[in-house]
N, C-alpha and C positions, 0 to 999 in steps of 0.2 A: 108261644109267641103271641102278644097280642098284637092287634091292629086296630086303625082306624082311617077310612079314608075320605078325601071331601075331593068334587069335581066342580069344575067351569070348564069354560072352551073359549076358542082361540079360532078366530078367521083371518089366513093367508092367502099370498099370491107366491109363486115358485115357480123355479122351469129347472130340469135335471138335464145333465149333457152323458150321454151315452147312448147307443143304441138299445139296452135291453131296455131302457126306460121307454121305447113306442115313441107315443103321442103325447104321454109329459114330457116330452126333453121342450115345448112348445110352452107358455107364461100362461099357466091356469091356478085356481082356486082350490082351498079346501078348507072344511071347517072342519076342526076340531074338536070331540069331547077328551077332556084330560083329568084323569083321575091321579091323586097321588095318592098311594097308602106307605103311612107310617108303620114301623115295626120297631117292636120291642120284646126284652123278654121278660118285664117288669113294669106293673105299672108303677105311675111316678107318686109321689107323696101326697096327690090330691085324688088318686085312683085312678088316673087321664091315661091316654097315651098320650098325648096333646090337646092343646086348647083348641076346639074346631072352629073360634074366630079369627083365633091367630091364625093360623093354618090356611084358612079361607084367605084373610088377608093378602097373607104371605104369596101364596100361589097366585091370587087375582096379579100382587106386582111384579110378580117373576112374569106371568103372562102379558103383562101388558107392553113390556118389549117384544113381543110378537104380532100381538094382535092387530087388524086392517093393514099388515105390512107388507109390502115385493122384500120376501126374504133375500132376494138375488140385491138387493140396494143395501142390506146390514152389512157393513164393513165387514162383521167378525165371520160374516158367512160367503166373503169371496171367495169363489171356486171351488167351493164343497157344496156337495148333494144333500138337500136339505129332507132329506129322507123323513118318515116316521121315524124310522128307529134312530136314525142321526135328533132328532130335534127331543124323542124320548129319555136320549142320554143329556141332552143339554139342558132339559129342563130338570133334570134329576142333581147334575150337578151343579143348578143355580138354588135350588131346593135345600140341599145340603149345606152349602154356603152360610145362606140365611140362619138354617139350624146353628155351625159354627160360629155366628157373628153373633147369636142369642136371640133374632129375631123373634124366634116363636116360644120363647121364655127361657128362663133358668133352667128349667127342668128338662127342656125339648132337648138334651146334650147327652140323654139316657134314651133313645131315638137309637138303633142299634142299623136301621135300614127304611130305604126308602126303593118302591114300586111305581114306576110313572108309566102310565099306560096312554095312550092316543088312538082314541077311535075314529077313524075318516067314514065309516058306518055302521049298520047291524051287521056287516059280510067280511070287516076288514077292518085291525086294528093292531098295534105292534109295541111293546113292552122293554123300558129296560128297567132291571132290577141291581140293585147294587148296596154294598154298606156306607154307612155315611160315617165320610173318616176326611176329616180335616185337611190331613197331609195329602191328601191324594193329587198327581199331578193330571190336573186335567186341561 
């Protein structure tokens, strides 16, 4: 399987409601490094996995519905804990999308899987991995 991946990050505000959540259940910050790695098990007819402009692109606009935001004010995030791993799968399946829509070329549609990882430090970081498939009800 090859790979390739490209990173930026993403600075929010959030508050979680539960008690195992402590002292986040309280509107604090976190900044994000977010790595997306493509998978394939073939490279595509130019040798790629993908185009890493594209890619770059892609992901800066999937992130920029995040970025400087109170997640708790994004309609689509009322009442849900906007966890790493919650917001890992969400940016995987906005990721995927893009690929479906041909955002990141003709070719990015031989993209067999995508890896979005979220690092809030060097201590702490949480991953979701998944295939990218069209139908999927997300």
């Amino acid at each position: 399987m090859f790979s390739l991946t490209v990173r930026d990050h993403i600075m929010i505000a959030h508050s979680f409601r539960g008690e195992v959540f402590g002292p986040a259940q309280a509107v604090h910050g976190a900044t994000f490094l977010v790595d997306v790695t493509f998978r394939r098990p073939d490279l595509d007819p130019d040798r790629i996995v993908v185009d890493i402009g594209r890619a770059k692109a892609v992901l800066r606009e999937v992130l920029d519905g995040y970025d400087y935001r109170n997640l708790d004010d994004v309609e689509a995030f009322r009442g849900i804990n906007t966890t790493t791993e919650f917001l890992a799968r969400d940016i995987h399946a906005r990721m995927a999308d893009a690929i479906a829509a041909g955002r990141l070329g003709p070719h990015a549609a031989g993209i067999a899987a995508l890896l979005v990882t979220l690092r809030e430090s060097h201590l702490a970081w949480a991953s979701y991995e998944g295939p990218v498939d069209p139908d999927r009800d997300v």
